[in-house]
Backbone as a ProteinNet text record, in pm:
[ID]
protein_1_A
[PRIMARY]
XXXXXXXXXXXXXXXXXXXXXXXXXXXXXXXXXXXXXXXXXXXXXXXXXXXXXXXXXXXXXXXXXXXXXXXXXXXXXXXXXXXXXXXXXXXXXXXXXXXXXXXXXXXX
[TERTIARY]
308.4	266.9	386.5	502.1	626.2	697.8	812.7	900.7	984.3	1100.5	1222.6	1274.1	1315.7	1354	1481.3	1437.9	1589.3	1623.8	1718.4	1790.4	1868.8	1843.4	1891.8	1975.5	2104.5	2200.9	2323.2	2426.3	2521.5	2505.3	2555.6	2531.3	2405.6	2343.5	2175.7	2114.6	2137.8	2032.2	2040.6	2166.7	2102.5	2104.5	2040.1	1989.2	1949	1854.5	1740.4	1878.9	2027.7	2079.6	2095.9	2015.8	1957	1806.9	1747.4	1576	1594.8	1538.8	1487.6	1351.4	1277.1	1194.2	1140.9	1016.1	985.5	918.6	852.6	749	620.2	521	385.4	361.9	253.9	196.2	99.2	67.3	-63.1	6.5	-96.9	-29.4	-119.1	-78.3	-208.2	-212.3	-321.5	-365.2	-344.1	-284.8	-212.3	-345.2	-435.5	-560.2	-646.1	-587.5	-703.5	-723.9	-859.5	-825.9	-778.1	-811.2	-786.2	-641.6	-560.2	-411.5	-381	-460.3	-355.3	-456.9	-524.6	-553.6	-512.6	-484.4	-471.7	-621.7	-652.6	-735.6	-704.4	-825.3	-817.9	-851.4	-838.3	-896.7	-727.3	-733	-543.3	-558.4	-675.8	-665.4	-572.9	-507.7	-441.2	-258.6	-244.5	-168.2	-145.2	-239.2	-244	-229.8	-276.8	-251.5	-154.6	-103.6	55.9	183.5	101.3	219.1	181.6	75.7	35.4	111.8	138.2	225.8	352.1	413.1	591.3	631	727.3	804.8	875.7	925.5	1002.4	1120.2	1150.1	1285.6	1258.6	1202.6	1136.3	1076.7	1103.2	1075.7	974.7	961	858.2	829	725.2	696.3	677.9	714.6	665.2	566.9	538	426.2	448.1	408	415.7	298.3	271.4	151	131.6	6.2	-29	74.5	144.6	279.6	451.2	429.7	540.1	626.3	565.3	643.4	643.5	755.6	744.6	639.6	585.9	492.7	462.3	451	440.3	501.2	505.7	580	437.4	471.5	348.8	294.4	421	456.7	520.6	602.3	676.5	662.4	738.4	723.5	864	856.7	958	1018.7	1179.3	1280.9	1403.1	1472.1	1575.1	1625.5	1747.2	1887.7	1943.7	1927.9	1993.8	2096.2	2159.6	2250.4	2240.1	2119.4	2044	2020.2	1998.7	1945.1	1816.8	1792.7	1646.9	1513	1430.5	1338.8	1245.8	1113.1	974.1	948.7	906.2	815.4	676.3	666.6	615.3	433.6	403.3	255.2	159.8	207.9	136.4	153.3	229.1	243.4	158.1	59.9	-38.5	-17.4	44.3	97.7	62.7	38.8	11.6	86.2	36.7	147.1	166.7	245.2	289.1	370.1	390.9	442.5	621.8	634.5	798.7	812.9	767	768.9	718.6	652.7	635	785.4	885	978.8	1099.5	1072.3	1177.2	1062.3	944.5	882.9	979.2	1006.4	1080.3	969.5	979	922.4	927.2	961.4	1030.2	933.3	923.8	878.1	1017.2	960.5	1050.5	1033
-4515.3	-4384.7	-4300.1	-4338.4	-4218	-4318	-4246.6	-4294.6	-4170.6	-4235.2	-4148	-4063.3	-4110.4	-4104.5	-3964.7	-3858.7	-3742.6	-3731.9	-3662.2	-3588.4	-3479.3	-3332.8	-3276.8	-3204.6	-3183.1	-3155.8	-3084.4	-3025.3	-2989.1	-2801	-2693.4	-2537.2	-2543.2	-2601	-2472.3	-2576.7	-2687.9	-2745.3	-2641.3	-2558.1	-2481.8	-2480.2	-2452.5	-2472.9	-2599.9	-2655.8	-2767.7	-2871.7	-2897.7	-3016.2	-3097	-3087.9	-3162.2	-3244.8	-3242.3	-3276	-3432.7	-3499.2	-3662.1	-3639.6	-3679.5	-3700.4	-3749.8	-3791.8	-3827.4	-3760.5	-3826.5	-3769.9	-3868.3	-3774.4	-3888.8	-3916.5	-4049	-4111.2	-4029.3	-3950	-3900.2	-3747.8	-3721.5	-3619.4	-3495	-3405.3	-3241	-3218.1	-3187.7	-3099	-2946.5	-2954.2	-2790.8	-2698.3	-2718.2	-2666	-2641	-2710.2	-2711.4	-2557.6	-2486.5	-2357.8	-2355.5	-2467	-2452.4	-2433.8	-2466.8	-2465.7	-2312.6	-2232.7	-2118.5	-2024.7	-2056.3	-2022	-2050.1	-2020.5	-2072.8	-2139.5	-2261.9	-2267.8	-2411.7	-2458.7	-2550	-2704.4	-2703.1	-2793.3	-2870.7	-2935	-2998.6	-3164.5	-3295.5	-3409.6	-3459.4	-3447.1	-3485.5	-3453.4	-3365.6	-3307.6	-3393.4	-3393.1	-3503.9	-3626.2	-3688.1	-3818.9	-3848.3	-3765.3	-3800.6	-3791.1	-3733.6	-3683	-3797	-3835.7	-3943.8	-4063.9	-4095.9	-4205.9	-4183.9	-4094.3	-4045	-4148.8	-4212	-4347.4	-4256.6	-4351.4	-4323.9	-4231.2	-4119.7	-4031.8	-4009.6	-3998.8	-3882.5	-3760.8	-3616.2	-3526.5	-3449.6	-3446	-3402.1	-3481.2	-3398.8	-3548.2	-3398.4	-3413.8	-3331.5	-3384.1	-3305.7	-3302.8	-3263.8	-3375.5	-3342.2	-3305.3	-3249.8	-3183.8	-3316.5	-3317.4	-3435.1	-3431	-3379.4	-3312.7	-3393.6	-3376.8	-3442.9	-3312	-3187.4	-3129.1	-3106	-3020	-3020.2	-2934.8	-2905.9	-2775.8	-2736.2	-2879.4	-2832.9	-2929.7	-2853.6	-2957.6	-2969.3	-3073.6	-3093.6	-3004.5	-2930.9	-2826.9	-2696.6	-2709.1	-2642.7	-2545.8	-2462.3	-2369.7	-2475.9	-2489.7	-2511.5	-2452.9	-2452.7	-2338.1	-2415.7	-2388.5	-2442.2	-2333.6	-2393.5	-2292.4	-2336.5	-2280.7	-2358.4	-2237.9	-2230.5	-2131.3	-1999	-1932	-1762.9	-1773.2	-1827.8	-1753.3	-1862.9	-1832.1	-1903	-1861.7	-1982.3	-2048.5	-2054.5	-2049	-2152.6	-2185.1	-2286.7	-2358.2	-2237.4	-2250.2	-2132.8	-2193.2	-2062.9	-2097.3	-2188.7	-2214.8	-2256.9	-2447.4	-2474.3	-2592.2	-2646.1	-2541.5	-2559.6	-2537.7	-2426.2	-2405.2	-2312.7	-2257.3	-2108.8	-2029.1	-1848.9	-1768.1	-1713.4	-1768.5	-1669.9	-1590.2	-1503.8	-1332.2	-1377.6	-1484.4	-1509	-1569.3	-1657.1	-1686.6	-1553.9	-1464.5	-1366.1	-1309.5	-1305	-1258.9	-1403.2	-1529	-1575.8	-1646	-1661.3	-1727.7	-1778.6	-1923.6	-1907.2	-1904.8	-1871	-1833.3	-1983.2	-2032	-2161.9	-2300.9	-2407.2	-2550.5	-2574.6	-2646.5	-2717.2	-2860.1
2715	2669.3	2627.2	2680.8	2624.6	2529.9	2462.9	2373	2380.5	2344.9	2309.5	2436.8	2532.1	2617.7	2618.7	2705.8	2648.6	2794.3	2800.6	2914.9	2890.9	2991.4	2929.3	3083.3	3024	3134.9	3080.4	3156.8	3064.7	3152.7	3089.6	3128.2	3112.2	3047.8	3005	3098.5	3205.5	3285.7	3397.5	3449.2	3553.5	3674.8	3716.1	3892.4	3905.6	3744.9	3762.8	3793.7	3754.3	3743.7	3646.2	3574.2	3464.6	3430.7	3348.9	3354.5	3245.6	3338.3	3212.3	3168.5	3062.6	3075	2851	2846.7	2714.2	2662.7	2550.5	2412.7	2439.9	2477.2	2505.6	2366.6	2370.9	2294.1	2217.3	2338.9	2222.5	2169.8	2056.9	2004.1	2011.8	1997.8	2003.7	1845	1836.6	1707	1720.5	1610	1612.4	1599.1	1523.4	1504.9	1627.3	1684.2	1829.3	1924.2	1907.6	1969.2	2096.9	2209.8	2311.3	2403.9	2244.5	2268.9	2289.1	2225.9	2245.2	2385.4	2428	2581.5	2645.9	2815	2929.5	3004.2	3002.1	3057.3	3163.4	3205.3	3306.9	3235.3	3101.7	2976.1	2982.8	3113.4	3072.7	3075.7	3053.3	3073.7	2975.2	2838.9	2814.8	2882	2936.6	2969	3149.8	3228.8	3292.3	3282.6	3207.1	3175.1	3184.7	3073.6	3053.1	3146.1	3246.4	3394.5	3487.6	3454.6	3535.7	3493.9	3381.4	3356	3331.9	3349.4	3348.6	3419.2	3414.4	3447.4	3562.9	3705.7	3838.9	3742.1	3804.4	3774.9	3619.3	3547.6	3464.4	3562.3	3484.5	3519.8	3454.7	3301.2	3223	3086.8	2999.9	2894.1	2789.5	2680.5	2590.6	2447.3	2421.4	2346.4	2178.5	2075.9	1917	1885	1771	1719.5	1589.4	1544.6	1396.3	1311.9	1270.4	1142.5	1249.1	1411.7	1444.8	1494	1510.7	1547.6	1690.3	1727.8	1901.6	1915.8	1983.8	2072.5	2205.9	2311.6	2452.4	2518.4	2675.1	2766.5	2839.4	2937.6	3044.4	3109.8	3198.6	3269.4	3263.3	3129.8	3075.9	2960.1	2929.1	2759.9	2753.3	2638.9	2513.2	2480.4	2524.9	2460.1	2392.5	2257.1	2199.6	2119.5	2088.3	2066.8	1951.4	1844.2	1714.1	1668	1752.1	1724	1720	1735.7	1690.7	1837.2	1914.2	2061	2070.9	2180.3	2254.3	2131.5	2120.3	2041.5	2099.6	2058.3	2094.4	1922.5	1991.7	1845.3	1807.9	1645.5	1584.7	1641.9	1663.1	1689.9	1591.5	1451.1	1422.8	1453.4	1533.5	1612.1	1687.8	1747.4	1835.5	2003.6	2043.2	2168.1	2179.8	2374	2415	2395.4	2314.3	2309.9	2408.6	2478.2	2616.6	2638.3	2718.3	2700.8	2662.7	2711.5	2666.8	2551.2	2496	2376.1	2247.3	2266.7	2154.2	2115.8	2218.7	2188.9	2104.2	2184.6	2117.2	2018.5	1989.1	1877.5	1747.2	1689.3	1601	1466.4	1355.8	1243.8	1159.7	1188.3	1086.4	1142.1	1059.4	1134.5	1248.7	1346.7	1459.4	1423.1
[MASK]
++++++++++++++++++++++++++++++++++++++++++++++++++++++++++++++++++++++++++++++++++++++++++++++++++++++++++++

């Protein structure tokens, strides 16, 4: 179910140490309304935590197009030089009160 195996460590891992983890198999539809609620609608999102390989920590999530949009557990934050990022809503992810501020405008 995963591919592309990352790790991420270095200053911006933190307190966490550093996080392993992949890109599930399956993918979200950016279209999908249920993405931009909070609800209790998470079996794909399970699944995929359910099969995280020993010492993986999280699995993230592409939308039909291949772009990033969610973590299992996580918001999505990246740094392309301008400051902290989320992937643009139209990716298919919840807008949550921290991402309105770093929302990036652009494809991820």
């Amino acid at each position: 179910m995963l591919a592309v195996p990352w790790r991420w460590s270095g200053s911006g891992a933190g307190a966490f140490g550093g996080l392993a983890g992949g890109v599930a198999g399956a993918r979200l539809a950016s279209g999908d309304p249920w993405l931009r609620v909070k609800s209790t609608r998470r079996a794909v999102y399970d699944a995929a935590r359910a099969a995280l390989a020993p010492g993986l920590d999280e699995v993230l999530f592409l939308n039909e197009r291949g772009e990033v949009c969610d973590g299992s557990i996580t918001t999505v934050f990246f740094d392309r030089g301008q400051g902290m990022r989320t992937p643009p809503l139209a990716s298919g992810l919840l807008p949550g009160c921290c991402g309105r501020r770093w929302r990036c405008r652009k494809r991820v």
